[in-house]
C-alpha positions in Angstrom: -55.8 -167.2 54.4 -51.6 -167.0 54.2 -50.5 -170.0 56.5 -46.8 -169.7 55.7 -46.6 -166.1 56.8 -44.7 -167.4 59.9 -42.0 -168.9 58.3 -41.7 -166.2 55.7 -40.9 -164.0 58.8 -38.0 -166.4 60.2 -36.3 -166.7 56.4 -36.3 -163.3 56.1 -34.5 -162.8 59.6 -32.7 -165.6 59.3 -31.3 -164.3 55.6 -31.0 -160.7 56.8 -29.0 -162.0 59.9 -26.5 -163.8 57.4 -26.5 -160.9 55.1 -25.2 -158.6 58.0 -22.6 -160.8 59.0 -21.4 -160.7 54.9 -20.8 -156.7 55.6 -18.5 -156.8 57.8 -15.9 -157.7 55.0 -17.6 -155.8 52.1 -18.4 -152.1 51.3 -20.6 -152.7 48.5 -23.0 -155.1 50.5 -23.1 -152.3 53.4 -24.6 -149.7 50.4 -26.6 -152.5 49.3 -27.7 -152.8 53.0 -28.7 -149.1 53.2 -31.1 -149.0 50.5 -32.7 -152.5 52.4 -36.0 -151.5 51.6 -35.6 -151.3 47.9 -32.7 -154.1 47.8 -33.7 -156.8 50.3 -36.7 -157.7 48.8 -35.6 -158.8 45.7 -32.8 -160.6 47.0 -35.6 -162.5 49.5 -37.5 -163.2 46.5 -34.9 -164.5 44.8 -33.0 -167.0 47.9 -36.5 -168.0 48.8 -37.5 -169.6 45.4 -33.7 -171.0 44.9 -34.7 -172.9 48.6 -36.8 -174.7 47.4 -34.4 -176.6 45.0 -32.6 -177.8 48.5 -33.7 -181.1 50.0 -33.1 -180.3 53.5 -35.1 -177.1 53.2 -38.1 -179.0 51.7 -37.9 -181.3 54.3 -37.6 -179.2 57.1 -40.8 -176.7 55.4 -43.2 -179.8 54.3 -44.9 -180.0 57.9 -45.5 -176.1 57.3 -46.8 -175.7 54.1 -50.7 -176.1 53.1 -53.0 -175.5 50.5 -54.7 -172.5 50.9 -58.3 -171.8 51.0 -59.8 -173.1 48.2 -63.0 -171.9 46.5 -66.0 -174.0 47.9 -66.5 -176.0 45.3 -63.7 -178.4 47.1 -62.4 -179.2 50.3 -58.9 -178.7 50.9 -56.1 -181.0 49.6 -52.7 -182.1 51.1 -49.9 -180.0 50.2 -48.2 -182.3 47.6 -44.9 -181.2 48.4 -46.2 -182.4 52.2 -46.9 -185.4 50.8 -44.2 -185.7 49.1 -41.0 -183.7 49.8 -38.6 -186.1 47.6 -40.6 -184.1 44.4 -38.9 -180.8 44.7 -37.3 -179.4 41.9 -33.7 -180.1 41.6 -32.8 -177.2 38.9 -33.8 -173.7 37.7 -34.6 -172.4 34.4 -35.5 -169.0 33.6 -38.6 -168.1 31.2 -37.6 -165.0 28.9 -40.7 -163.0 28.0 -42.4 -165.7 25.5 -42.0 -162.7 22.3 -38.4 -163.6 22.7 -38.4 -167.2 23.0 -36.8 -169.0 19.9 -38.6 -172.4 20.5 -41.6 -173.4 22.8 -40.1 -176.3 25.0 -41.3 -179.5 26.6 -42.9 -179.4 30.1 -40.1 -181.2 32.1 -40.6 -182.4 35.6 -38.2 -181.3 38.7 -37.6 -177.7 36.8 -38.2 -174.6 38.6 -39.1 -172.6 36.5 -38.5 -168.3 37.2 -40.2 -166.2 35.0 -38.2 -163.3 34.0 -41.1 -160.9 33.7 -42.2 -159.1 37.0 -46.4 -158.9 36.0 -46.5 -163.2 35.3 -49.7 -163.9 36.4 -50.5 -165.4 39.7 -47.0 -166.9 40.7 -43.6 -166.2 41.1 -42.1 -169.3 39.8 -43.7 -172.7 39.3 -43.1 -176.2 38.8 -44.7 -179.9 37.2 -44.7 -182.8 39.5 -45.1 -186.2 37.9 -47.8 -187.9 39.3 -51.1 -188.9 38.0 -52.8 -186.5 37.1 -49.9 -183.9 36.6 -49.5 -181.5 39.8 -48.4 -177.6 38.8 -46.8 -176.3 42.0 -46.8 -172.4 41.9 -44.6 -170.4 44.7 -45.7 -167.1 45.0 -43.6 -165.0 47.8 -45.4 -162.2 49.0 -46.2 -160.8 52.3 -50.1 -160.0 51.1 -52.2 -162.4 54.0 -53.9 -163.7 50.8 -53.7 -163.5 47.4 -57.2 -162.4 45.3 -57.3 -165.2 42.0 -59.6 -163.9 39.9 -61.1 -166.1 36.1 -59.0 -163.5 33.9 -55.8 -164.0 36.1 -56.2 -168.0 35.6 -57.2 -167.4 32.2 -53.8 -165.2 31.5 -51.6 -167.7 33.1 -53.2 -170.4 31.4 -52.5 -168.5 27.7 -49.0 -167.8 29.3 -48.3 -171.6 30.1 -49.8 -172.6 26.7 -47.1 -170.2 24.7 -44.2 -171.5 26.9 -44.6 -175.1 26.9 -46.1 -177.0 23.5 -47.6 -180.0 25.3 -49.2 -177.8 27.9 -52.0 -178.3 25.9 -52.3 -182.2 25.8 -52.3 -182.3 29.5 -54.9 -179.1 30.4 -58.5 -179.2 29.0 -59.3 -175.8 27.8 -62.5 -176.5 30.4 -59.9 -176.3 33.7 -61.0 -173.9 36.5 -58.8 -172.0 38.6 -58.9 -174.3 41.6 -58.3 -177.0 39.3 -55.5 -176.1 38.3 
């Protein structure tokens, strides 16, 4: 079940409302405003993961946000950014497809990080927090009322993380389960 569809429906609103406002002085954002249904999605996608970098906005969402369904193997867990909002990322780094990365990097903590490749399995952008054990936060924005996580998906992001990052390996067993993760 999707339990931040609500708020998904006010930021989108509340950015389209500011977006209008913008055309009153620019041509080019009234042709981008025309083709909204091709446009305004990816500039949603895009303002919604930045918001996450912003303290006030975690804040403000951390009452909102839950965990969702998990398999039944486990009951549900605090949201960590609920439990703890100060953990946000505070910058962005983008993931070129991992053929065309010149060096695998270090996992850092407080980096969003925005894949650059639109089929990245199971999220839109992601980020560590440092805690014990490590937390992965993944952000997917999509307007699906639930998302399908299947072993292959898990196993595909897990093989993605792995080329990415060279201690990803050090802190995942190769036994982790999707729910785990």
């Amino acid at each position: 079940m999707f339990f931040n569809a609500p708020i998904c429906v006010y930021l989108k609103e509340e950015t389209f409302e500011r977006f209008l406002r913008l055309t009153k002085y620019n041509s080019f954002l009234k042709l981008l405003l025309a083709s909204r249904d091709i446009m305004f999605p990816i500039f949603f996608e895009c303002f919604a993961l930045k918001s996450f970098m912003e303290s006030a906005f975690v804040k403000a969402m951390a009452n909102k946000l839950t965990e969702l369904e998990p398999p039944t193997r486990r009951q549900a867990k605090p949201c960590v950014l609920k439990l703890n909002p100060e953990l946000h990322p505070k910058v962005s780094e983008g993931l070129v497809p991992s053929e065309y990365e010149t060096k695998i990097r270090k996992i850092n903590y407080g980096v969003l990080y925005k894949p650059w490749v639109t089929n990245f399995p199971l999220v839109d952008a992601f980020f560590f927090m440092e805690s014990n054990p490590m937390t992965l936060v993944g952000l997917q924005m999509t307007t699906a009322s639930q998302h399908h996580t299947t072993a292959s998906t898990v196993k595909q992001f897990k093989e993605r993380l792995a080329a990415y990052f060279e201690d990803w390996g050090e802190l995942v067993p190769r036994n982790v389960v999707g729910d785990d993760l």
